[in-house]
N, C-alpha and C positions, 0 to 999 in steps of 0.2 A: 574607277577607284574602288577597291577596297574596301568594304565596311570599317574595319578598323581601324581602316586611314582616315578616316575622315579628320578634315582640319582645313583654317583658311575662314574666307570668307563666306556666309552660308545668306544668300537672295533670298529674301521674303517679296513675291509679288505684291504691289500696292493695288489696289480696288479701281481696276483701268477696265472701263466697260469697252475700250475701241481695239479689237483684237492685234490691232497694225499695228501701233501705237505699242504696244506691250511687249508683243515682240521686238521691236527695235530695242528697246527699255533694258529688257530680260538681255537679247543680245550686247550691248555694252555692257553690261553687268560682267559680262561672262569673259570679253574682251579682255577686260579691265581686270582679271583675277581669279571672279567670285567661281567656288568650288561646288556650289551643291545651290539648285532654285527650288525653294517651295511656293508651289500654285497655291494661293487661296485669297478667296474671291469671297467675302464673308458678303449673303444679301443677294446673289445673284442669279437668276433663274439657271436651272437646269441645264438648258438648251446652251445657253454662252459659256458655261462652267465647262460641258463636254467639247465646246467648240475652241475654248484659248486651253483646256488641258491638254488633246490632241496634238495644239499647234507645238506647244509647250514641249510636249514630249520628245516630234521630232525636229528642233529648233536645238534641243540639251544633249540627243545623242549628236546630233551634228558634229558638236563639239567636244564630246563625251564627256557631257559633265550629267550626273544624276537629276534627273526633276521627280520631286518630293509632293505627295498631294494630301493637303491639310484635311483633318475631320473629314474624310468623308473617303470610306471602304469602298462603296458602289464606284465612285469615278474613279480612283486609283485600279479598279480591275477595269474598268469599262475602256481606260485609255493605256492601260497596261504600262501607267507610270513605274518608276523604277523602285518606288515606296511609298509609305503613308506615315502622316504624325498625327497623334492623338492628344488629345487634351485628356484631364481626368472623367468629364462628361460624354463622351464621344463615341464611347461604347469600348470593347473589351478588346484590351488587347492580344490577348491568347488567340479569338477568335480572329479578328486581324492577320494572327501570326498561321493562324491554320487556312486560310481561306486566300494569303500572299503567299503561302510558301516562306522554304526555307531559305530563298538566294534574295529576297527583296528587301529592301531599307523599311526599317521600323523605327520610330521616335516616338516619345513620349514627352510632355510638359509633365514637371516636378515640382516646377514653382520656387517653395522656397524648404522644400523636404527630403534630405537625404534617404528619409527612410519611402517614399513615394518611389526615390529611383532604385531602390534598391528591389523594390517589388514589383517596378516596372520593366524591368532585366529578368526579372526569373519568369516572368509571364510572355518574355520574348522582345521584350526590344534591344537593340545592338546599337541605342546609342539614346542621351534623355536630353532635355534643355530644361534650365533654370533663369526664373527672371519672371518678373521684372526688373531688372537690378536698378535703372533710373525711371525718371519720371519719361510717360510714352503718349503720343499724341493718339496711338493706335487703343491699348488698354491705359488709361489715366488713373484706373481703379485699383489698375492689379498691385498682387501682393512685393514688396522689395525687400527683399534679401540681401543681407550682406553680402562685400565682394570675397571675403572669409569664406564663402558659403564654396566657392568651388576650389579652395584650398584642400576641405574635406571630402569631397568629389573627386579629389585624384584618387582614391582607392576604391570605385567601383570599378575600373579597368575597363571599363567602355569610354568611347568618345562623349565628353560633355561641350552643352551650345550652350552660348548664355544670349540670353534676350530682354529687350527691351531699354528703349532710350537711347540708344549706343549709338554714337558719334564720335566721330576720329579725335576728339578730345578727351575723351572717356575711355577710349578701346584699351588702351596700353593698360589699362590696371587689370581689366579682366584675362587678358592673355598671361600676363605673369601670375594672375592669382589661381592659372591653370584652365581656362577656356581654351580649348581647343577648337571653335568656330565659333563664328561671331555670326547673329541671326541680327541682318539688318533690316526695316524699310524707306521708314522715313530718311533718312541721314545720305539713301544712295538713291533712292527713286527722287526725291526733289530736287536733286542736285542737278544745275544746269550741265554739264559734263559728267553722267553718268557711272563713262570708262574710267576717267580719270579717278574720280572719287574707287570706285572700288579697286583701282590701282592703290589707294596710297592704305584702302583698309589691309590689302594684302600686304604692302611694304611692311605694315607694324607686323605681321607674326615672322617675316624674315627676320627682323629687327630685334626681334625677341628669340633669333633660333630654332623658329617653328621651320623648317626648308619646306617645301613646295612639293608633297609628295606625285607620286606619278599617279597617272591620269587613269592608267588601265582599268577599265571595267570587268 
């Protein structure tokens, strides 16, 4: 896929210490629609981080879908995942973007500040996420942003992800209010049918016009 294609559904791994187990997980996800998996393992020694990133990485080119490795520059080179997302605390993303090269995925969290993504684009990311937009079992704290908020996000001309709380009952407002991926965990890893579920988050951006862009890497 395309950096600029990015769109659809977007895998946030849940906190699965059992490597099997995740892969199966990640794999229905992937079945099932979802366009782009971000590993993060928040809490997890080293050792198992490098060991489910690896599995991760060739698990998503199988399918040629992008694996995304949250906070953390060292394991995203170490396993030579296909990007990195940054928080505002996580350390800089210039140096990220010098030290990934110019062909690798870069993201950044925005929160609820257009002017955050607009500085996080010129220091090199090619695509940003906004959110918390609802209440999230994951961050409970974080900050929520109106769904307005990525109304005004269509004019940085990068791919925007909204996050947080998102459940196929929620989804359809952030895709018309211009989300371009929807960054899930809870809503598709607890679900007892995986695939299905991230079948029907995909159905909603058809449904809204978003097509299904091509896969190519």
């Amino acid at each position: 896929m395309k950096r600029s294609n990015l769109n659809g559904l977007y895998a946030l791994t849940p906190d699965e210490p059992d490597t099997v187990a995740l892969l199966a997980r990640v794999q229905e996800a992937i079945i099932g629609g979802a366009r782009v998996v971000q590993y993060r393992h928040k809490g997890a020694a080293w050792q198992l981080k490098l060991e489910q990133a690896k599995a991760l990485v060739t698990l998503c080119r199988a399918h040629q879908v992008p694996l995304i490795v949250n906070d953390d520059l060292a394991l995203a080179l170490a396993v030579d995942a296909d990007g990195l997302h940054l928080g505002a605390q996580d350390g800089s993303l210039m140096e990220a973007r010098r030290q990934l090269g110019p062909d690798k995925w870069l993201g950044a969290s925005c929160y609820a500040q257009i002017e955050l993504a607009e500085q996080a684009i010129a220091q090199g990311a090619d695509h940003v996420a906004f959110g918390s937009f609802f209440a999230s079992q994951v961050k409970p704290g974080a900050v929520r942003p109106p769904v307005q908020l990525l109304v005004a996000a269509r004019r940085l001309k990068v791919p925007v992800v909204a996050i947080g709380g998102i459940t196929l009952s929620n989804a359809k407002s952030l895709i018309t209010a211009g989300a371009d991926c929807l960054a899930v965990i809870t809503a598709l890893f607890s679900a007892p049918d995986v695939a299905a579920v991230s079948r029907q988050f995909t159905d909603l951006f058809k449904s809204e016009g978003h097509e299904t862009k091509s896969k190519t890497l």
